[in-house]
C-alpha positions in Angstrom: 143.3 128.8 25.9 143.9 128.9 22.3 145.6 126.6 19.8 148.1 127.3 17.2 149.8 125.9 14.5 153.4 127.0 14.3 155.3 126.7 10.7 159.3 126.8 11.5 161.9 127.0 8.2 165.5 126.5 10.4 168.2 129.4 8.8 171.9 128.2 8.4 172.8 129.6 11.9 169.6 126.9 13.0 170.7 123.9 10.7 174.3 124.3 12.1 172.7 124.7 16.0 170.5 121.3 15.4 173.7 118.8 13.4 175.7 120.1 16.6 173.4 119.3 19.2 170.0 118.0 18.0 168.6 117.5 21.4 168.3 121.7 21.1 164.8 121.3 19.9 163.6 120.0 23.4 165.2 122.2 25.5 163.6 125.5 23.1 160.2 123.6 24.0 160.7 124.0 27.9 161.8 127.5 27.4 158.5 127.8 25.3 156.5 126.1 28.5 158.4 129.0 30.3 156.6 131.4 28.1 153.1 130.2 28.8 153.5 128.1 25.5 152.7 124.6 25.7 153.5 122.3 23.0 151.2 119.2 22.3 152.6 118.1 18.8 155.4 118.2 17.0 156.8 116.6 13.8 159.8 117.3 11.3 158.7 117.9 8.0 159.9 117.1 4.2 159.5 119.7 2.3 159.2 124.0 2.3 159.4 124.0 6.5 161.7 122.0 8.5 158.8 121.6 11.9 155.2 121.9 12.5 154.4 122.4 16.4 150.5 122.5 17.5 150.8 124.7 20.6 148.1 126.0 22.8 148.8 129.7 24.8 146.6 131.6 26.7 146.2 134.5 23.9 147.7 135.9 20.7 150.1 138.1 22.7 151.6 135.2 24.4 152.2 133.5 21.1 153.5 137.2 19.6 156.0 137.4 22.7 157.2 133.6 21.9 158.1 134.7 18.0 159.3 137.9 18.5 161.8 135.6 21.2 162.7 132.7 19.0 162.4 135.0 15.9 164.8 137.4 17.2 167.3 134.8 17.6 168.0 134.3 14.0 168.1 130.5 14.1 164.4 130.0 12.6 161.6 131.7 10.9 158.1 131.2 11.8 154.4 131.2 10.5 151.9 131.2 13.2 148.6 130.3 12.5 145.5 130.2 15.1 143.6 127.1 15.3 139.7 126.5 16.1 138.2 122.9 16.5 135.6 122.2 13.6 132.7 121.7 16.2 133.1 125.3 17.0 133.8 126.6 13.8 130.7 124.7 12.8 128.8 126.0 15.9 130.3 129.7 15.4 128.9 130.1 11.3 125.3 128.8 12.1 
């Protein structure tokens, strides 16, 4: 199991979709739990991106499947970065 930060920037179609019915975001995370995505954090953001979500998936074609999904909706834009804890980074350069 892996870990993944997720960086989402909403496009108009996905600011309209959220003032209409904010309750959206929740129901993409159960689809995303669907997709063998599980999402343990998740904050709206102030700034360049509208969300950051820490997910953990089994591998990086799970999470590649998930943005190519969500991507290819044209509601949000994503940057998808792979996590590992600092006691194994640590553990890993030694």
């Amino acid at each position: 199991m892996g870990t993944y930060v997720i960086l989402s920037t909403l496009t108009d179609e996905g600011r309209k979709t959220i003032k209409e019915k904010p309750s959206r975001i929740l129901e993409v995370n159960k689809e995303l739990e669907k997709m063998g995505v599980k999402v343990k954090e998740q904050y709206a953001l102030l700034g360049p991106y509208d969300f950051v979500s820490i997910v953990d998936a089994k591998d990086n074609e799970t999470i590649m499947k998930m943005s190519v999904e969500l991507g290819s909706r044209g509601s949000v834009q994503l940057l998808t970065l792979a996590g590992l804890p600092v006691a194994d980074f640590v553990k890993k350069i030694k």
